[in-house]
Structure formats: C-alpha cells, structure tokens
Backbone as JSON, one array per atom type, in Angstrom:
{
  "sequence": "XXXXXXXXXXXXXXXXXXXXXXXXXXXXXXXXXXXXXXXXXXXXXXXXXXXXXXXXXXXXXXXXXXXXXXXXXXXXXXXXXXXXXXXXXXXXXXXXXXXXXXXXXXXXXXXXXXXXXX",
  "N": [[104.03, 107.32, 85.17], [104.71, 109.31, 81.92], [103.94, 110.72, 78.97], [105.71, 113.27, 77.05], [103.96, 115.61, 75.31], [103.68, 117.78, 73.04], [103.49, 120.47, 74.64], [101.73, 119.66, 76.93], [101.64, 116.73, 78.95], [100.7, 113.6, 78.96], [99.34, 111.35, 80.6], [100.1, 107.79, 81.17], [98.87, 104.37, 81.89], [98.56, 102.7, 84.52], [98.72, 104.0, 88.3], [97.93, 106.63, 87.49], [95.99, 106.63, 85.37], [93.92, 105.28, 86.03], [92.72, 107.27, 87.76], [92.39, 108.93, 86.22], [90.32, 107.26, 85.27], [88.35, 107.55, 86.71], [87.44, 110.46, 87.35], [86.92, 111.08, 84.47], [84.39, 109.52, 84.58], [82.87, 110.76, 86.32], [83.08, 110.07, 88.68], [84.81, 111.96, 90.47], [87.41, 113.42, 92.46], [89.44, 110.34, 93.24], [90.8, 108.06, 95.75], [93.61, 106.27, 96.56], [93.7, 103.71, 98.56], [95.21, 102.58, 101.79], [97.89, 99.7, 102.03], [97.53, 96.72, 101.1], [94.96, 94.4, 99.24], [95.6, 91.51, 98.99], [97.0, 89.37, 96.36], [98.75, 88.26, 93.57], [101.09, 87.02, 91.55], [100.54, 88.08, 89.47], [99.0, 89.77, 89.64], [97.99, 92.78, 91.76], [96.09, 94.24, 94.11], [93.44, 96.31, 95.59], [91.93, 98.8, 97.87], [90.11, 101.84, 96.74], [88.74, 105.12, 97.11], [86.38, 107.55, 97.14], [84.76, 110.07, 98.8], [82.27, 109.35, 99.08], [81.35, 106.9, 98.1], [83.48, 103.49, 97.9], [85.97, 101.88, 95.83], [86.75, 97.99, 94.64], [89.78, 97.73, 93.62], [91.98, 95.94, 90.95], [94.45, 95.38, 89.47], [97.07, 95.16, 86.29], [99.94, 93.86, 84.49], [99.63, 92.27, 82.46], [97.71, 91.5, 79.68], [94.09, 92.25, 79.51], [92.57, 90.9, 78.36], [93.89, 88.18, 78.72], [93.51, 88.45, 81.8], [91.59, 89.82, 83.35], [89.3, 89.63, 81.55], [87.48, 87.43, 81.43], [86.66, 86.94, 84.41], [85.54, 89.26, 84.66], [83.16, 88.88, 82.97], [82.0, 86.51, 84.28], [81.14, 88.46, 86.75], [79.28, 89.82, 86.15], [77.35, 88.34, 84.36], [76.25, 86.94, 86.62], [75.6, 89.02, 88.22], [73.4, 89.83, 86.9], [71.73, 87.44, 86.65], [70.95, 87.08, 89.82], [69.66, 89.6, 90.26], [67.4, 88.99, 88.29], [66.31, 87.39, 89.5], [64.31, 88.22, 91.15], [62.34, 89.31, 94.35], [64.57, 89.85, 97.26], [67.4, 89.63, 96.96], [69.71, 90.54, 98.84], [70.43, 89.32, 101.41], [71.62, 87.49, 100.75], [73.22, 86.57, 98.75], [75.7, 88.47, 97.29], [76.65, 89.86, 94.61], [79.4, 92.03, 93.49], [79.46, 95.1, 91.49], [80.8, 95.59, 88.32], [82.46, 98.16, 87.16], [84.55, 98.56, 85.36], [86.66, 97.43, 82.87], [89.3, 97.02, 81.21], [92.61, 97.38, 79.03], [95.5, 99.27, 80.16], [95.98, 102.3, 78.17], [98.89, 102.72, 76.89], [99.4, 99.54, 76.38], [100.35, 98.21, 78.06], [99.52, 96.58, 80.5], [96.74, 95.95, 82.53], [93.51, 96.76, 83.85], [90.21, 96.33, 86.01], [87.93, 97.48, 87.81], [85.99, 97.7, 90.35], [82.42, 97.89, 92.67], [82.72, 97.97, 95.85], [83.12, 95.59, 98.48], [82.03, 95.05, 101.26]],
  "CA": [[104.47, 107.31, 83.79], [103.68, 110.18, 81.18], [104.76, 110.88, 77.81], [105.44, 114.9, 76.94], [103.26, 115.93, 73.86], [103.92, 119.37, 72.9], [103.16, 121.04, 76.11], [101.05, 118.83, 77.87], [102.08, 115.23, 79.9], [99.93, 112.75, 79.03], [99.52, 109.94, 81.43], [100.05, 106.51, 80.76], [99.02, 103.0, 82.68], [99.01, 102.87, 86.4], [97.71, 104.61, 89.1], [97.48, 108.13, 87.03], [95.01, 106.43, 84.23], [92.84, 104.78, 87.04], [92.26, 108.26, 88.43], [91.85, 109.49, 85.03], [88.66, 107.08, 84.6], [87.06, 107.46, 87.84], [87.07, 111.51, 86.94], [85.73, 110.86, 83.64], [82.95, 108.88, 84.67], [81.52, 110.88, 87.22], [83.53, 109.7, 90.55], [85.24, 112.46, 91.42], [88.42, 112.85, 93.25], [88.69, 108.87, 93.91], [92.07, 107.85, 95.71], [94.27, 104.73, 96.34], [94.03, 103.79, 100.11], [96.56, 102.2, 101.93], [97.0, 98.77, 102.18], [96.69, 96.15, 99.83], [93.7, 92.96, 99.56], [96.19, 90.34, 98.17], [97.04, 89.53, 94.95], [99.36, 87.39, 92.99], [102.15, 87.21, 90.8], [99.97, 88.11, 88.15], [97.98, 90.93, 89.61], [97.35, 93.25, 92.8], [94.38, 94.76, 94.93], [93.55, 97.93, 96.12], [91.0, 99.86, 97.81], [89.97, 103.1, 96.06], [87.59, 105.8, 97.42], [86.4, 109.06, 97.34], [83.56, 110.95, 99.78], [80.92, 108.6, 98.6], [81.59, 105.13, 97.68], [84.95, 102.98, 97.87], [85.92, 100.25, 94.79], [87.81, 97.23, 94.86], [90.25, 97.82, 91.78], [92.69, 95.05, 90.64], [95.86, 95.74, 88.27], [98.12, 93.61, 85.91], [101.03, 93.53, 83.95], [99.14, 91.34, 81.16], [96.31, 92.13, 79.02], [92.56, 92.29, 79.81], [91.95, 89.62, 77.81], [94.62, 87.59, 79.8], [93.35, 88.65, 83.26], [90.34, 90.46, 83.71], [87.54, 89.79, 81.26], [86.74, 86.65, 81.93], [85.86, 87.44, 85.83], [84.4, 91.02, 84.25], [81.46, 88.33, 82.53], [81.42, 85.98, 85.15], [80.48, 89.13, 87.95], [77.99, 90.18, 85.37], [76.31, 86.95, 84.41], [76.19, 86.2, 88.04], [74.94, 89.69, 88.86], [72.33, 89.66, 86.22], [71.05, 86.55, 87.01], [70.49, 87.39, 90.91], [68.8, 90.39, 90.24], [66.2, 88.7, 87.9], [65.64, 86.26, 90.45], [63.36, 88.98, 91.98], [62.87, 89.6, 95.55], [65.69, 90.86, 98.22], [69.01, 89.28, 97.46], [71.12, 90.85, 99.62], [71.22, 88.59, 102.23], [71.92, 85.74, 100.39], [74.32, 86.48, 97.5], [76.18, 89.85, 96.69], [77.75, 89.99, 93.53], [79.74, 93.45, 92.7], [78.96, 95.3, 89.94], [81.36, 95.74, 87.61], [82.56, 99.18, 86.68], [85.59, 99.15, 84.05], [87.41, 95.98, 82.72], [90.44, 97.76, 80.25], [93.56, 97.48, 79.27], [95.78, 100.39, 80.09], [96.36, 102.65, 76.97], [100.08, 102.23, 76.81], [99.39, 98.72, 76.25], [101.62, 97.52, 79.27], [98.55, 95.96, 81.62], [95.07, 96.39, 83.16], [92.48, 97.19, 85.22], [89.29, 96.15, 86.49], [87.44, 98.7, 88.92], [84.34, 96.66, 91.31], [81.94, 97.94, 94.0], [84.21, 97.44, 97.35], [81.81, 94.92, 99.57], [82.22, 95.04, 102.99]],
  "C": [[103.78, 108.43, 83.04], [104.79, 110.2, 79.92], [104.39, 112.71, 77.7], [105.09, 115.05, 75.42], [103.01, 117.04, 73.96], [103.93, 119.81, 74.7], [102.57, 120.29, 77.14], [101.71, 116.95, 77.73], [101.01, 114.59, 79.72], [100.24, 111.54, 79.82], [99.11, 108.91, 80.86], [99.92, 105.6, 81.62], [99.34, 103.58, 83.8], [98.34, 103.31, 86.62], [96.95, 105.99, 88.3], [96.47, 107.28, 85.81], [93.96, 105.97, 84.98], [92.11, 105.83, 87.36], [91.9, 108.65, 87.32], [90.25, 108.82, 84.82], [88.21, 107.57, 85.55], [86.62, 109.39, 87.9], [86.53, 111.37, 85.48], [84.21, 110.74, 83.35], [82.44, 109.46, 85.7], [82.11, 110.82, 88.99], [84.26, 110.86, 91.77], [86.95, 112.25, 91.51], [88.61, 111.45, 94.26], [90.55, 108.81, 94.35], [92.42, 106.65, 96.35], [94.4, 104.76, 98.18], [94.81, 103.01, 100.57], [96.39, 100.59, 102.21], [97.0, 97.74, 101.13], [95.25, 94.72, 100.37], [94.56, 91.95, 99.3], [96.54, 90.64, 97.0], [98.26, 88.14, 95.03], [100.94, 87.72, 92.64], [101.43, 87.62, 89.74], [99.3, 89.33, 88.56], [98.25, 91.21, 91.36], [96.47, 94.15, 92.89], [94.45, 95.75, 95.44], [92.04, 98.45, 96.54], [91.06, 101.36, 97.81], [88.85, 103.64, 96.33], [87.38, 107.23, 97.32], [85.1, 108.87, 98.6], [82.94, 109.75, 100.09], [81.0, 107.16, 98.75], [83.14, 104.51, 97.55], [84.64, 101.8, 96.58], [86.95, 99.41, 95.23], [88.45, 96.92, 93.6], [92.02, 96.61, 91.65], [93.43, 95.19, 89.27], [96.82, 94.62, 87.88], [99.06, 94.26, 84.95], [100.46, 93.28, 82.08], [97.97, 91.91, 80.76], [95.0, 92.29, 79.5], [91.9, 91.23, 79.34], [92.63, 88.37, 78.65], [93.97, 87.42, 81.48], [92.31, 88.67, 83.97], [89.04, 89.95, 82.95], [87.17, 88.84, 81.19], [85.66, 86.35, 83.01], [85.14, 88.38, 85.38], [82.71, 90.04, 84.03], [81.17, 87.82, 83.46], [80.63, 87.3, 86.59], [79.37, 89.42, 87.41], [76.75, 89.52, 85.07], [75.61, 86.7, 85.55], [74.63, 86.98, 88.83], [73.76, 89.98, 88.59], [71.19, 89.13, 86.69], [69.93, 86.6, 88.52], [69.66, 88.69, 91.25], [67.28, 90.05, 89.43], [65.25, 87.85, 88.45], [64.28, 86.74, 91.55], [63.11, 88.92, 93.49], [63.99, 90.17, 96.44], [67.12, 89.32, 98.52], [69.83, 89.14, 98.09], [71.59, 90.58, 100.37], [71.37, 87.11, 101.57], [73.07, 85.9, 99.44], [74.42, 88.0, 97.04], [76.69, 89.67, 95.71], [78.25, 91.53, 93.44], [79.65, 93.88, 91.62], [80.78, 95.51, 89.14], [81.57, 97.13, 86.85], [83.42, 99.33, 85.21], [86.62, 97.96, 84.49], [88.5, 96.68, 81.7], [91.98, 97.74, 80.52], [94.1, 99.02, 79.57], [96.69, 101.23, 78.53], [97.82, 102.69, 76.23], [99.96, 100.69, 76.32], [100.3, 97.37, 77.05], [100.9, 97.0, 80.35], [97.17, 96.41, 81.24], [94.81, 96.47, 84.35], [91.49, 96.8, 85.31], [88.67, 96.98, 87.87], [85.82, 97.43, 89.14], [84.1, 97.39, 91.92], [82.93, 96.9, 94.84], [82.7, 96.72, 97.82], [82.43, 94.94, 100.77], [82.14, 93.47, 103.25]]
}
C-alpha cells in the first residue's frame, strides 16, 4: 500500500511500515521469512530477520489496543519481574522482550515486533 504525495510514495500499514521501523531503529535491512508461526482469525505470525538477530512479529486487522497491548504489558511485567529476581534465568523462564507494540499509521491494523526464541 502507498499513497503518492507530491513526488514521493509514502508507505502505509503492512509489510512496507514494518520494514520502515526496523530501519529506523537501528535493525537494518530486516526481512519477512518464509513460513508462517500460526495465527488466527484475528492476527498472523511471522519470522523477521536480518544478519544479526531474527523477531517474532505478529499483525492485525484491529487496533493495538484491541490486540496487542495487553500481551505488550503482560511480556514486560513478566520480563521485568524475572530479571529482578536476580541470578541466571535463562534456564528456567524466557520471556521476549518486547520491541514495538503500534498501530499501523493508516489506521487499518497493527503490529507487535518480539525477540524470536528458539
């Protein structure tokens, strides 16, 4: 999807705004691998990677407030918590971090971007 503004295509919602954050923030050329994790009627799954690191990014239809930011606090709360718990976590309880909970600027869905866990 793009809308034409003067000369330049601005992208809207979907895969092209996903890629838009993960160059923003730092990630790089990050791309959509093949494949999905599941999903719903309400949402699907995707792993997304560049060079470095892969995420596990989840898309909707419906709002952010609808979909996503509930789970966004609960990974956070969770992940918080298990890190203050001090000592070595990691074999006992992973939580993913939480990168980017947002609707898409069109106002036609969302996104949520996670650390991928193995």
């Amino acid at each position: 999807r793009g809308l034409l503004v003067g000369r330049q295509v601005v992208k809207m919602g979907g895969e092209g705004e996903i890629k838009d954050w993960f160059q923003k923030n730092g990630y790089g050329n990050v791309k959509k691998g093949g494949g999905s994790f599941g999903g719903s009627g309400w949402s699907s799954t995707a792993r997304w990677s560049n060079d470095d690191k892969s995420f596990f990014v989840k898309t909707s239809s419906r709002s952010v407030e609808k979909m996503f930011a509930g789970e966004a606090a609960g990974l956070r709360a969770m992940r918080t918590a298990a890190e203050a718990g001090g000592g070595d976590t990691s074999e006992i309880l992973k939580i993913p971090q939480v990168f980017a909970c947002e609707n898409y600027q069109d106002g036609h869905g969302s996104f949520i971007i996670m650390e991928f866990l193995s």
